[in-house]
Backbone of each chain as ProteinMPNN parsed JSONL, in Angstrom:
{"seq_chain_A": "XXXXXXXXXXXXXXXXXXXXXXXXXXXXXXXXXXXXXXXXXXXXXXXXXXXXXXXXXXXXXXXXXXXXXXXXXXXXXXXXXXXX", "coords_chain_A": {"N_chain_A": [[-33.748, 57.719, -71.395], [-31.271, 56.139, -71.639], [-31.773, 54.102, -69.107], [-34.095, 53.061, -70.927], [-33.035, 51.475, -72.339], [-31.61, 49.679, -70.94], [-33.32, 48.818, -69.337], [-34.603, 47.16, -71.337], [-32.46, 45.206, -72.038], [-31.881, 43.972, -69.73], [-34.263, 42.92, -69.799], [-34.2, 40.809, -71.696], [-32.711, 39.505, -70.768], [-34.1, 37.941, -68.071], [-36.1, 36.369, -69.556], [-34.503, 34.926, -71.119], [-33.969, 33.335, -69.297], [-36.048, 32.219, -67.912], [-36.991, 30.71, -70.518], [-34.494, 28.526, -70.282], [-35.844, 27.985, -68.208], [-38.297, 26.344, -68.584], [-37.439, 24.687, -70.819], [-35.825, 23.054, -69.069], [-33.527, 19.62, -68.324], [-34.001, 18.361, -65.918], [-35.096, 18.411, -62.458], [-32.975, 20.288, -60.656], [-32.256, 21.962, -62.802], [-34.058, 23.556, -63.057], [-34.385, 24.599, -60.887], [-32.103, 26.308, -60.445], [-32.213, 27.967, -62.69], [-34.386, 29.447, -61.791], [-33.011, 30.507, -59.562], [-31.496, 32.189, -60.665], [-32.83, 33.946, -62.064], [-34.722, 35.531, -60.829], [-32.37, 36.594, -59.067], [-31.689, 38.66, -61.173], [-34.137, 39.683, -61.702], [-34.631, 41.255, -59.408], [-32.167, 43.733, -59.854], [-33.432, 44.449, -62.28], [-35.919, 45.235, -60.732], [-35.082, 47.804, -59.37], [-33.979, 49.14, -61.029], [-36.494, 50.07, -62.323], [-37.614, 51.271, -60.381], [-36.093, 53.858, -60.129], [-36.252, 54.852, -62.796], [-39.162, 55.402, -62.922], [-39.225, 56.964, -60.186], [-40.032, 56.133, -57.726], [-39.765, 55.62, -54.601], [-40.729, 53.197, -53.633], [-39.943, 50.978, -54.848], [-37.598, 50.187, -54.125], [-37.635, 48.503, -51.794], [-39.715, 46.659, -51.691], [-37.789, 45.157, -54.012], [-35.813, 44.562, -52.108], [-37.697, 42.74, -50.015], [-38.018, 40.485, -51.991], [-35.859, 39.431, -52.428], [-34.852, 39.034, -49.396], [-37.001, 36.972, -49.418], [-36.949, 35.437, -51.262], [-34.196, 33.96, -51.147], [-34.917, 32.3, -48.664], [-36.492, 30.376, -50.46], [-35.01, 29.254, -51.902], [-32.805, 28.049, -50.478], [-34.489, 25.817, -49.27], [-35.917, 24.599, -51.471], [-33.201, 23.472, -52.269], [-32.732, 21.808, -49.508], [-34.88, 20.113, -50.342], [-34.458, 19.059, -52.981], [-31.775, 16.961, -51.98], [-33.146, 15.385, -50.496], [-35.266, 15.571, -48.674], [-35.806, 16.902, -45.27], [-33.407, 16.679, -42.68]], "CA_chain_A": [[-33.477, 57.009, -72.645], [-30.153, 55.225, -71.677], [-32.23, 53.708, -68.754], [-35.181, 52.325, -70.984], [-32.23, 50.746, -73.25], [-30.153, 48.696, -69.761], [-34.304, 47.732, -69.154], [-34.892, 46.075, -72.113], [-31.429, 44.201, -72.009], [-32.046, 42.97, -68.685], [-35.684, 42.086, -69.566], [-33.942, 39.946, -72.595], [-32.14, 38.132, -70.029], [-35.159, 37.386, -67.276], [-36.666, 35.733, -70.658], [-33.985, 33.966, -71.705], [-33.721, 32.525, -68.158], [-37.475, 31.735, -67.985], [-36.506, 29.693, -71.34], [-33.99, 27.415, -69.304], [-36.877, 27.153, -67.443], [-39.017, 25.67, -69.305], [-36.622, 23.656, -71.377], [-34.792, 22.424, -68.351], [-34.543, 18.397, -68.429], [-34.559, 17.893, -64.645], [-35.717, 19.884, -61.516], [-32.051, 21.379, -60.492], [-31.604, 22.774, -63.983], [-35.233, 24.621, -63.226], [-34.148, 25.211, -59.796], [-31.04, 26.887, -60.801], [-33.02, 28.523, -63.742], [-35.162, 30.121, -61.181], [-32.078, 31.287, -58.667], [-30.622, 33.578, -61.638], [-33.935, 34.779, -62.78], [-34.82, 36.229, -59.245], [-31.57, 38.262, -59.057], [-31.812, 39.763, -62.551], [-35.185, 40.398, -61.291], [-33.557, 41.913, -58.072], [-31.532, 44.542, -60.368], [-34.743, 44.852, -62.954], [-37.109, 46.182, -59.835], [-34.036, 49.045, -58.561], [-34.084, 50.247, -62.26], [-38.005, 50.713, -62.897], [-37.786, 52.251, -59.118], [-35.371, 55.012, -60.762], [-37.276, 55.377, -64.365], [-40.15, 55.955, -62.429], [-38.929, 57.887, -59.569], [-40.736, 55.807, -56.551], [-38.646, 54.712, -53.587], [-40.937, 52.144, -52.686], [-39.668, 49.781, -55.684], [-36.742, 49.422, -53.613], [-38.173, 48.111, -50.447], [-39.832, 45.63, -52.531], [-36.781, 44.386, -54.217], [-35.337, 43.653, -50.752], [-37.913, 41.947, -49.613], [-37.988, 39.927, -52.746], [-34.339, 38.937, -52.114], [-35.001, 38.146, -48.863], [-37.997, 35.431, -49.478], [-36.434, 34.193, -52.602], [-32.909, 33.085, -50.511], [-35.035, 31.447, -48.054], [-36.752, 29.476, -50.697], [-33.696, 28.634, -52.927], [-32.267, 27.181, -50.083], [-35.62, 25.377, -49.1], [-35.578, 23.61, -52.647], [-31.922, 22.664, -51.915], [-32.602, 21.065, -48.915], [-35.948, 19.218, -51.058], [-33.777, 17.836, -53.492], [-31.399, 16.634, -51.034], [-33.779, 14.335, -49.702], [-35.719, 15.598, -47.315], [-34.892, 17.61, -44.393], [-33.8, 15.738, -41.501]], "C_chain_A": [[-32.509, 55.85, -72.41], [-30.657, 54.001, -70.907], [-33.098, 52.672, -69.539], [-33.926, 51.176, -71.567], [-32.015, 49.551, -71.897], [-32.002, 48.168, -69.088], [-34.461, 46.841, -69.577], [-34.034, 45.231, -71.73], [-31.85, 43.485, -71.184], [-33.595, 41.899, -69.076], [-35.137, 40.529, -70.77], [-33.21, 38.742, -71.578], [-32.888, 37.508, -69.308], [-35.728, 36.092, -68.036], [-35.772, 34.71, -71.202], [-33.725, 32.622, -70.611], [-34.761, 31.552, -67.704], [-37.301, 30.536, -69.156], [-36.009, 28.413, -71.058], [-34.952, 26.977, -68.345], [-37.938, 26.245, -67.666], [-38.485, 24.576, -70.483], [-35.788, 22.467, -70.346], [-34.795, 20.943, -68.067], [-34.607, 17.767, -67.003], [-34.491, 18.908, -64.212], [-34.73, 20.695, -61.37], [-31.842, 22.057, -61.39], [-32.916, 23.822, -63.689], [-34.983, 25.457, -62.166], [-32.914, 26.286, -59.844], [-31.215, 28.099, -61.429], [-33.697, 30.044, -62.729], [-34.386, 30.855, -60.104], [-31.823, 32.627, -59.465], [-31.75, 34.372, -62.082], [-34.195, 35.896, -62.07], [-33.61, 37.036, -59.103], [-31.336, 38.982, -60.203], [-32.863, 40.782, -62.208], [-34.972, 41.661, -60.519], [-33.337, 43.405, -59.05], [-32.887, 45.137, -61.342], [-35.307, 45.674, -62.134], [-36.336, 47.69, -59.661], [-34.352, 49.889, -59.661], [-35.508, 50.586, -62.497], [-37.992, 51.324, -61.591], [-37.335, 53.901, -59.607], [-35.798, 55.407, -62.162], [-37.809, 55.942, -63.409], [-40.834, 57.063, -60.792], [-39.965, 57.607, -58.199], [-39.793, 55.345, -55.653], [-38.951, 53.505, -52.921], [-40.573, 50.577, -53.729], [-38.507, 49.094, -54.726], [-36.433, 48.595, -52.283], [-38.79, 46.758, -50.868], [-38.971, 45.092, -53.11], [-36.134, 43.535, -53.2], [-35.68, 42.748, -50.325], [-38.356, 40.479, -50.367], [-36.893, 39.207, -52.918], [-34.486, 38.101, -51.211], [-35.456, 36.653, -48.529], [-37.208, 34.666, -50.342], [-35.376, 33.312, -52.016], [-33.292, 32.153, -49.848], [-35.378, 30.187, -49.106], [-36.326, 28.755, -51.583], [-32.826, 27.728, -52.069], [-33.337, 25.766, -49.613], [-35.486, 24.097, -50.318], [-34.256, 23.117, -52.309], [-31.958, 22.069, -51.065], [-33.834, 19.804, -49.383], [-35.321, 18.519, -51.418], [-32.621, 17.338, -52.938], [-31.928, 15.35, -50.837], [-34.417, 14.478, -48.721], [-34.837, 16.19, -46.529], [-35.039, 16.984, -42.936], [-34.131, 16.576, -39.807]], "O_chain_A": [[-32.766, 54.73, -72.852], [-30.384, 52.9, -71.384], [-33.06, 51.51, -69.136], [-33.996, 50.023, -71.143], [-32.418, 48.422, -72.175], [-32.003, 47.164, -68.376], [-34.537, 45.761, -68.992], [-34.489, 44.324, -71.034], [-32.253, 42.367, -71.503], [-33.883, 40.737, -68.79], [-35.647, 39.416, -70.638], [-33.208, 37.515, -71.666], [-32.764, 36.297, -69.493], [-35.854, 35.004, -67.475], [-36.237, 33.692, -71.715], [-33.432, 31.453, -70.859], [-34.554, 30.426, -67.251], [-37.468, 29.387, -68.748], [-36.601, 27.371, -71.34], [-34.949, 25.89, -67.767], [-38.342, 25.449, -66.819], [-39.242, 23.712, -70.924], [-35.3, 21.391, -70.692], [-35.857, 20.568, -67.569], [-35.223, 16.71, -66.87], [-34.142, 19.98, -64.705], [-34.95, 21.852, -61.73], [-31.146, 23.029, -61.099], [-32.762, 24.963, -64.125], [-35.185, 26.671, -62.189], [-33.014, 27.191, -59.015], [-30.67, 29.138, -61.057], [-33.513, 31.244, -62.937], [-34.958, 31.838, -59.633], [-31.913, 33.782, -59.049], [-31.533, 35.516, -62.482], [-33.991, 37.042, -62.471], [-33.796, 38.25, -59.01], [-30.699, 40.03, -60.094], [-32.821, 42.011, -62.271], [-35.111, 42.817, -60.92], [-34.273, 44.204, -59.02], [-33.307, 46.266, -61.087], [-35.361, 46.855, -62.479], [-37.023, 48.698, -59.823], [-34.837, 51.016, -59.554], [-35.607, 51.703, -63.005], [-38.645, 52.355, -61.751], [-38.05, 54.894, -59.48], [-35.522, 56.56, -62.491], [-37.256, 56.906, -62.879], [-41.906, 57.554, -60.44], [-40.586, 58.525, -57.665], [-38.942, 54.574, -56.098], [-38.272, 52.856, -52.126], [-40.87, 49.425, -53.413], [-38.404, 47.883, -54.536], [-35.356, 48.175, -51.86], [-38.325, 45.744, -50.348], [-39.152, 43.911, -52.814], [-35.919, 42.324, -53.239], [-34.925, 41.815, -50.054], [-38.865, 39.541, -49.755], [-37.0, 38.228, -53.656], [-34.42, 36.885, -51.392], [-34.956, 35.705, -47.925], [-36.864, 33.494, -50.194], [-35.435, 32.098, -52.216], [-32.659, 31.099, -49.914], [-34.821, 29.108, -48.906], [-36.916, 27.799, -52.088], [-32.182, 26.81, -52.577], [-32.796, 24.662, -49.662], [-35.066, 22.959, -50.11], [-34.361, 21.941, -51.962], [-31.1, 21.205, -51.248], [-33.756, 18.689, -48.868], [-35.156, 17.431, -50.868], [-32.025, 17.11, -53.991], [-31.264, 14.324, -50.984], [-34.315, 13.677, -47.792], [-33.615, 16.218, -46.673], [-36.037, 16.794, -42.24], [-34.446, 15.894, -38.831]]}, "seq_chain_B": "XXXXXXXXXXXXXXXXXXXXXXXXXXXXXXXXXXXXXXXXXXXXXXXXXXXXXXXXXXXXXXXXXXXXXXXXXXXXXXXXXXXXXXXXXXXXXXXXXXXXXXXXXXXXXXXXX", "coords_chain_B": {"N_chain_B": [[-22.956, 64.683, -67.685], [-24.287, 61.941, -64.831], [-21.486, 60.054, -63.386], [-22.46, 57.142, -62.327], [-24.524, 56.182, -64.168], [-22.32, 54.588, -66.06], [-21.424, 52.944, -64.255], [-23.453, 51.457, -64.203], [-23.906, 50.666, -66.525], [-22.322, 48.597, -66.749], [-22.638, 46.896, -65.027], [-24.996, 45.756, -66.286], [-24.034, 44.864, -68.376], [-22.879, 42.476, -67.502], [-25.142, 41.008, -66.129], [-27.058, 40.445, -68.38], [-24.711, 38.653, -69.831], [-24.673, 36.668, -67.969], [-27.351, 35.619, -68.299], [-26.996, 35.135, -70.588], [-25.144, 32.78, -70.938], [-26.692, 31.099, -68.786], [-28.899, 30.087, -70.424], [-26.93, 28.873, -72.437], [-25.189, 27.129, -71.677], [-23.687, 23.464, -71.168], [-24.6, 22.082, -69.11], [-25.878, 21.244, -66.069], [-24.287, 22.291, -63.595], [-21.959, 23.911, -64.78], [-23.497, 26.405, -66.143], [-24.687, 26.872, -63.552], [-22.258, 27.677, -62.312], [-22.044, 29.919, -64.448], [-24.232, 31.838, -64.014], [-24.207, 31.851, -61.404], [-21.579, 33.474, -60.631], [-21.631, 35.75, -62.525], [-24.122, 36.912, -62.545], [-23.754, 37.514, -59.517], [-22.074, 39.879, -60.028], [-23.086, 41.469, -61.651], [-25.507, 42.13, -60.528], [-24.411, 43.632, -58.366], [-23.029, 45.584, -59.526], [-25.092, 47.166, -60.431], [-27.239, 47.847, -58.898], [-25.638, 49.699, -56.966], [-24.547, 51.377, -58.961], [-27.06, 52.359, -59.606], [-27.436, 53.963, -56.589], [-25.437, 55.569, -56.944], [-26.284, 57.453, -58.989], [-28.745, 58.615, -58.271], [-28.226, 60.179, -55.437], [-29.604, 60.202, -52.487], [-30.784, 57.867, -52.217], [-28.995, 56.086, -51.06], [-27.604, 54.935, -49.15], [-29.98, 52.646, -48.56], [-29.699, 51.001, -51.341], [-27.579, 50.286, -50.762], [-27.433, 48.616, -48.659], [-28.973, 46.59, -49.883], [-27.739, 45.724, -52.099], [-25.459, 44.982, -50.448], [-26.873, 42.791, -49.064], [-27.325, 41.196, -51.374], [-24.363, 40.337, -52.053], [-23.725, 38.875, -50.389], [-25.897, 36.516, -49.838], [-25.92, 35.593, -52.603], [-24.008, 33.609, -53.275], [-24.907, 32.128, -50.871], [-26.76, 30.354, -51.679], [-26.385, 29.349, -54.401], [-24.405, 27.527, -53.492], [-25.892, 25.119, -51.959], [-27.319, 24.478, -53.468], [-25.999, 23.36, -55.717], [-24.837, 21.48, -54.442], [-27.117, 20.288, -53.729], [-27.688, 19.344, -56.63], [-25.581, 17.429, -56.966], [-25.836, 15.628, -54.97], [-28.665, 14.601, -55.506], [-27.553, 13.14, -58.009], [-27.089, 14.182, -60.5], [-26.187, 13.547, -63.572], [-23.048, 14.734, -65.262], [-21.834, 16.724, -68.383], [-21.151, 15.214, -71.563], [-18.402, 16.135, -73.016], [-16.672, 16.313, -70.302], [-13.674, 16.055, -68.455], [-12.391, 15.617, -65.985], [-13.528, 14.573, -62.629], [-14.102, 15.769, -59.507], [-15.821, 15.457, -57.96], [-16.516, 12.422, -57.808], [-16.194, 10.963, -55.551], [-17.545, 12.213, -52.832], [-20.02, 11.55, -53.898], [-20.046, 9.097, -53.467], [-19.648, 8.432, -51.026], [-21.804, 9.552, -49.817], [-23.453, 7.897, -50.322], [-22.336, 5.806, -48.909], [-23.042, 6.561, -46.359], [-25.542, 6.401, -45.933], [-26.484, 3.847, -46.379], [-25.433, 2.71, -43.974], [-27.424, 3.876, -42.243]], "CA_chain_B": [[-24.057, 63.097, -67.657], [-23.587, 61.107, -64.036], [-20.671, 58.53, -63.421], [-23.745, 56.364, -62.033], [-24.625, 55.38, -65.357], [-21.272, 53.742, -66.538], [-21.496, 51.519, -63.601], [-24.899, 50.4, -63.968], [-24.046, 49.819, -67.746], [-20.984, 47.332, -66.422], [-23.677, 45.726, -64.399], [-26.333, 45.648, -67.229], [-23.517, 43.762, -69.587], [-22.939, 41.232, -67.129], [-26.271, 40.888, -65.977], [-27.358, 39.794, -69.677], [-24.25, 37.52, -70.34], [-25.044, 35.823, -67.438], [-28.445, 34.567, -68.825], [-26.934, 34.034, -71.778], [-24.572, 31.382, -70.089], [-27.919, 30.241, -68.368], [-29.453, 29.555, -71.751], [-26.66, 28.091, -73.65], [-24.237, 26.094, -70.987], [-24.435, 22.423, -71.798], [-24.523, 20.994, -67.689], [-26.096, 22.087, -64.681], [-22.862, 22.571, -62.723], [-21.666, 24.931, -65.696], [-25.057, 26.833, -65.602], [-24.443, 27.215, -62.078], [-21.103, 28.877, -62.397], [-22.31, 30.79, -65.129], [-25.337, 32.248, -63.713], [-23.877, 32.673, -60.44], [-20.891, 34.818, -61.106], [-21.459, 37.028, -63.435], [-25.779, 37.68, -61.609], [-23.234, 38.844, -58.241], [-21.367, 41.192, -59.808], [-23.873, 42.423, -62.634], [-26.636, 43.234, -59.867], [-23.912, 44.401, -56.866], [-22.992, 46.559, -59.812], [-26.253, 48.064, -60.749], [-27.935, 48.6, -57.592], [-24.813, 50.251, -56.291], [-24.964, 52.549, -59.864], [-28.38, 53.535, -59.132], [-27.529, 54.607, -55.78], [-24.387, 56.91, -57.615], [-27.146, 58.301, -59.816], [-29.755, 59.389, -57.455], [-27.525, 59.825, -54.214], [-30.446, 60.102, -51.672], [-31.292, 56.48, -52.153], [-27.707, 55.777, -51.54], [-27.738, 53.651, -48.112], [-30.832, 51.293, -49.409], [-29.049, 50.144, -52.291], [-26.446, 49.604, -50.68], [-27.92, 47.196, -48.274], [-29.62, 45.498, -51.018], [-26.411, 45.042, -52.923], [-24.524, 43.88, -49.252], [-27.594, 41.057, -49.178], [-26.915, 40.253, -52.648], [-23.487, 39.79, -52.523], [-23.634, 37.798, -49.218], [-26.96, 35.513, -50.115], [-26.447, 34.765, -53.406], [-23.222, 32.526, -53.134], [-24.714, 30.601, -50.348], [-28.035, 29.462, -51.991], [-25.961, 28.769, -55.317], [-23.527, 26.67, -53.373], [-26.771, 24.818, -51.695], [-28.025, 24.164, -54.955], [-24.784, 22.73, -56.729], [-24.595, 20.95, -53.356], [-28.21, 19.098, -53.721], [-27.463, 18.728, -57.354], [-24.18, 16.47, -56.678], [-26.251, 14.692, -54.249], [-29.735, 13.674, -56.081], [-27.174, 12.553, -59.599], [-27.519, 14.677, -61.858], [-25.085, 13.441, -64.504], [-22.195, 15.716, -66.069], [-22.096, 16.454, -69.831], [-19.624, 14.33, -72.104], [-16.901, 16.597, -72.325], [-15.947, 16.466, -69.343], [-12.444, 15.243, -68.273], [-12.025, 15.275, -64.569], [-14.866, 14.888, -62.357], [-13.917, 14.832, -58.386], [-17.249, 14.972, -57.101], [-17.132, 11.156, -57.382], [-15.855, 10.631, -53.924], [-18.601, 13.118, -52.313], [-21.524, 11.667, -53.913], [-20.14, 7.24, -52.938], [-19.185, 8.841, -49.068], [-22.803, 9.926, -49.165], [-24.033, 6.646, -50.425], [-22.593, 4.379, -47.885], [-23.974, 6.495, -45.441], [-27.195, 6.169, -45.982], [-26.61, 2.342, -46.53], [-25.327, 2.21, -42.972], [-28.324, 4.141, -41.236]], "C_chain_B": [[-23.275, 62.543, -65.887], [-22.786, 59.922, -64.378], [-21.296, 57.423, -63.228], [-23.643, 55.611, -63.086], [-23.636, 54.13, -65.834], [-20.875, 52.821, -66.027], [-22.388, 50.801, -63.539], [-24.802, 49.935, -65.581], [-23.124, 48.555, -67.609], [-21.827, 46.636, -66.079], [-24.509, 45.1, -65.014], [-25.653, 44.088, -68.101], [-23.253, 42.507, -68.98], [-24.084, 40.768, -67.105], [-26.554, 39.763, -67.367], [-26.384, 38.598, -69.794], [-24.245, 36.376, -68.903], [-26.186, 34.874, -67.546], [-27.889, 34.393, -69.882], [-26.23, 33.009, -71.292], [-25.903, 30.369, -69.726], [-28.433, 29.575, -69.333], [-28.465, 28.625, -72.934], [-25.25, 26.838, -73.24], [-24.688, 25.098, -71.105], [-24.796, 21.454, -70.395], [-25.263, 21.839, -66.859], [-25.272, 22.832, -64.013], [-22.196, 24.267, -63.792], [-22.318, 25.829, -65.389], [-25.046, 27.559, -64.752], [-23.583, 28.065, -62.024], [-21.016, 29.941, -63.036], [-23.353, 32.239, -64.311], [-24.538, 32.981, -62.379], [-23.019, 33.861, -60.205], [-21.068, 35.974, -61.561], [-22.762, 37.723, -62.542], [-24.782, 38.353, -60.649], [-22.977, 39.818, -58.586], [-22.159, 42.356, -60.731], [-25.221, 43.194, -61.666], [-25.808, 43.8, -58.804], [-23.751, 45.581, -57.853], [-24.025, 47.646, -60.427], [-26.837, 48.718, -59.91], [-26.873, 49.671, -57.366], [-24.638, 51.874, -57.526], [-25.599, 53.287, -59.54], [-28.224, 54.415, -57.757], [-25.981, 55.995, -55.951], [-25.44, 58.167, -58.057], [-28.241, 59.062, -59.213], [-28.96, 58.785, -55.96], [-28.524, 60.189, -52.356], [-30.931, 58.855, -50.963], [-30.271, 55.186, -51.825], [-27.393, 54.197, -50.733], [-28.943, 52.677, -48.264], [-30.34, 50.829, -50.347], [-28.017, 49.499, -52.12], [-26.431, 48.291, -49.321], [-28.464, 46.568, -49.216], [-28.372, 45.279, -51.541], [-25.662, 44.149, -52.027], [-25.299, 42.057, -49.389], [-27.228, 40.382, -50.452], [-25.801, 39.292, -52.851], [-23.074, 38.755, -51.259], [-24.194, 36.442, -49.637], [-26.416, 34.57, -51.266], [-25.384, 33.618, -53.591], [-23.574, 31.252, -52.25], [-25.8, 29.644, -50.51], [-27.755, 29.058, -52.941], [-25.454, 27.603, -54.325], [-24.52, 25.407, -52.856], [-27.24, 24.042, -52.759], [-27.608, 23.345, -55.806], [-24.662, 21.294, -55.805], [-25.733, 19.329, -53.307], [-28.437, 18.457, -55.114], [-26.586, 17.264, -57.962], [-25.328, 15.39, -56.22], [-27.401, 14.036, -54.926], [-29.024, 13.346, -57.574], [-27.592, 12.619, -60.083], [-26.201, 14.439, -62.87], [-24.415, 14.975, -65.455], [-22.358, 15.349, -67.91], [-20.569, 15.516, -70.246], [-18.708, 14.851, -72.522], [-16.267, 16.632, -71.088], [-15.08, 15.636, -68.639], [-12.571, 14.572, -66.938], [-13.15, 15.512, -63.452], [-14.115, 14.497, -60.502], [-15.254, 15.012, -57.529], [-17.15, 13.548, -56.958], [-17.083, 10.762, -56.012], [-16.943, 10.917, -53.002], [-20.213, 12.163, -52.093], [-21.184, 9.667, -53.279], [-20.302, 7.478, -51.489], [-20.812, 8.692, -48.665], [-23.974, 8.856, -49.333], [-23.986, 5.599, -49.728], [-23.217, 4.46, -46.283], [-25.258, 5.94, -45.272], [-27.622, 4.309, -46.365], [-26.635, 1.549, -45.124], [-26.821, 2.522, -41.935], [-29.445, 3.733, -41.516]], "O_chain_B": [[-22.072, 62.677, -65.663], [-23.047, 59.055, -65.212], [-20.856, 56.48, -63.886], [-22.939, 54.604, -63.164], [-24.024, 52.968, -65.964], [-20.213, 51.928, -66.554], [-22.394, 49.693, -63.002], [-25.484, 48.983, -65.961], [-23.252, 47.593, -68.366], [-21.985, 45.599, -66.723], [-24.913, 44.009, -64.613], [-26.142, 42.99, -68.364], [-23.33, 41.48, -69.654], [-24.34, 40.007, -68.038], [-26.307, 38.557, -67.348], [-26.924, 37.495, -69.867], [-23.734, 35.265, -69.043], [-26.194, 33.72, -67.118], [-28.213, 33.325, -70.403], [-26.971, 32.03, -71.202], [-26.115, 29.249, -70.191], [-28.474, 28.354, -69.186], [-28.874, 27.963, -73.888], [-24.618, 26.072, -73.967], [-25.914, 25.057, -71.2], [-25.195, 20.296, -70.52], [-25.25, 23.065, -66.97], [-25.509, 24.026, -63.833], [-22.106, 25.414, -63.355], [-21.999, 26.363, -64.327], [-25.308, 28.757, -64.857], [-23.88, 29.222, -61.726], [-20.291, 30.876, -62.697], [-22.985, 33.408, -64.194], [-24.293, 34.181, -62.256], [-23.401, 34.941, -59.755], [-20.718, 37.05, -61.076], [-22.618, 38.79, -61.944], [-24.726, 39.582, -60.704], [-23.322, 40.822, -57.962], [-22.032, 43.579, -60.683], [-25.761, 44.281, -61.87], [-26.454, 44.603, -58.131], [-24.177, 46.653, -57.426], [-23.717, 48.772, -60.817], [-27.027, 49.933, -59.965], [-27.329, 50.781, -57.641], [-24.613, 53.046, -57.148], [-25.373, 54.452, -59.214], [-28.801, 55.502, -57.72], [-25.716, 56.96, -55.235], [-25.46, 59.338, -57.679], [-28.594, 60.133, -59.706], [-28.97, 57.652, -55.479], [-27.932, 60.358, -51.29], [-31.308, 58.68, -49.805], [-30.405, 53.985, -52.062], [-27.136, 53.065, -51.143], [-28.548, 51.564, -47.919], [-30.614, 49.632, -50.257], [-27.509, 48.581, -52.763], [-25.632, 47.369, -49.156], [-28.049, 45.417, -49.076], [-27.975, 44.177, -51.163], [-25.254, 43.028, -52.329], [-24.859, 40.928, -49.605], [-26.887, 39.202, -50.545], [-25.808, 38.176, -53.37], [-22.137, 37.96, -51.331], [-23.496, 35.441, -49.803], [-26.36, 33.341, -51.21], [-25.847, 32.59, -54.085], [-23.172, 30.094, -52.358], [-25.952, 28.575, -49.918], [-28.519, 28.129, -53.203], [-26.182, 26.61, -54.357], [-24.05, 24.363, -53.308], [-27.502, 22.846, -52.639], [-28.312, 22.669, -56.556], [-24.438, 20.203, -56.329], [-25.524, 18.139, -53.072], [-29.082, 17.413, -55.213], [-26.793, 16.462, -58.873], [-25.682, 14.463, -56.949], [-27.267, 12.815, -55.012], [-29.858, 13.259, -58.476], [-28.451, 11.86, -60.532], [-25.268, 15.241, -62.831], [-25.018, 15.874, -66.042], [-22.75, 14.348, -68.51], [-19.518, 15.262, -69.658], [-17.753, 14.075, -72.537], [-15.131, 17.104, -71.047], [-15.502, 14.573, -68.185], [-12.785, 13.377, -66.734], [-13.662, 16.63, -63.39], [-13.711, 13.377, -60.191], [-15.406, 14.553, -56.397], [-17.698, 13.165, -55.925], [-18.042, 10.226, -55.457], [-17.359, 9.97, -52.334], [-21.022, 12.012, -51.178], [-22.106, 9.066, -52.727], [-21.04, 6.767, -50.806], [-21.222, 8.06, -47.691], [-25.061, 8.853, -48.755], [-24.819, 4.698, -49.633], [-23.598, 3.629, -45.458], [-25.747, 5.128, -44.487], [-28.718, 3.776, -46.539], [-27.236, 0.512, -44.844], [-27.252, 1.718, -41.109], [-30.374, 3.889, -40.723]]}, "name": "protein", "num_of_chains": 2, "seq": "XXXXXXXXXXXXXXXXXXXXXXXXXXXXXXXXXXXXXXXXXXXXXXXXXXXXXXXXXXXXXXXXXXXXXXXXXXXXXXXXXXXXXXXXXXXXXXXXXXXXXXXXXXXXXXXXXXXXXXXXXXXXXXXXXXXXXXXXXXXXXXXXXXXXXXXXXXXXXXXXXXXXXXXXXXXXXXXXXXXXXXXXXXXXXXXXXXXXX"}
């Protein structure tokens, strides 16, 4: 029960972040948008792992961490200017 | 009831007021500080809950929380970093701005090469 409650919340935030995303009026505000979304996400996957009592949610979160860092910094070196 | 819980609800409340920051800060840079802060400590403290609450799962969460709280400062700072640099203008409150120095330094480079 207490669980589904600290889901929803978080899911209210993913959504509100997705929002900034789609409102955002240039790319770093989307790019930014899309850093915070991804670790809400992060914390989102751990908890439906523990509702639902699988251990492989959290193997997936990880490696959802991992890719995402590479390609948050990836975009940062885009808008930059190119990577020399 | 587990202690678990009461740390993954600490994590939950940041968690949330960190998108709300995301959604209602008026700058990028803001945004940024918003988002970033509060996301470290609202997911180091959730994962690290869940692994209170079901203590089997204890050492995976707690590498996932170590990556978290390592990563996510240095792809924010990255970020704030390439924002400075492609001028993205600050909002109009704002008093004191010393980025200016940063972003002319990086202008006369690129004038010289």
């Amino acid at each position: 029960m207490i669980a589904t409650i600290y889901i929803v919340v978080i899911g209210l935030g993913v959504i509100l972040c997705l929002l900034r995303m789609i409102k955002g009026p240039t790319a770093p505000d989307r790019a930014v948008a899309l850093d915070t979304a991804v670790t809400v996400t992060v914390a989102l996957l751990v908890l439906i792992g523990l509702v639902l009592r699988r251990r492989i949610y959290l193997d997936v979160s990880l490696v959802y961490a991992v890719l995402t860092f590479i390609g948050s910094v990836a975009i940062a070196r885009y808008l930059e200017g190119g990577i020399e | 009831m587990n202690w678990g819980w009461w740390v993954t609800g600490f994590g939950v409340i940041f968690l949330f007021l960190g998108s709300l920051g995301m959604y209602r800060m008026p700058d990028v840079y803001n945004r940024l500080q918003a988002g970033t802060k509060c996301t470290t400590l609202g997911a180091f403290c959730t994962i690290i809950g869940v692994g209170i609450i079901e203590p089997s799962w204890f050492w995976t969460t707690f590498i996932i929380a170590v990556f978290v709280l390592l990563t996510n400062p240095i792809s924010s700072h990255a970020l704030g970093r390439a924002s400075c640099i492609s001028k993205v203008k600050l909002c109009k409150k704002t008093k004191v701005d010393q980025s200016e120095g940063f972003c002319r330094e990086k202008d006369e480079e690129d004038d010289n090469s």
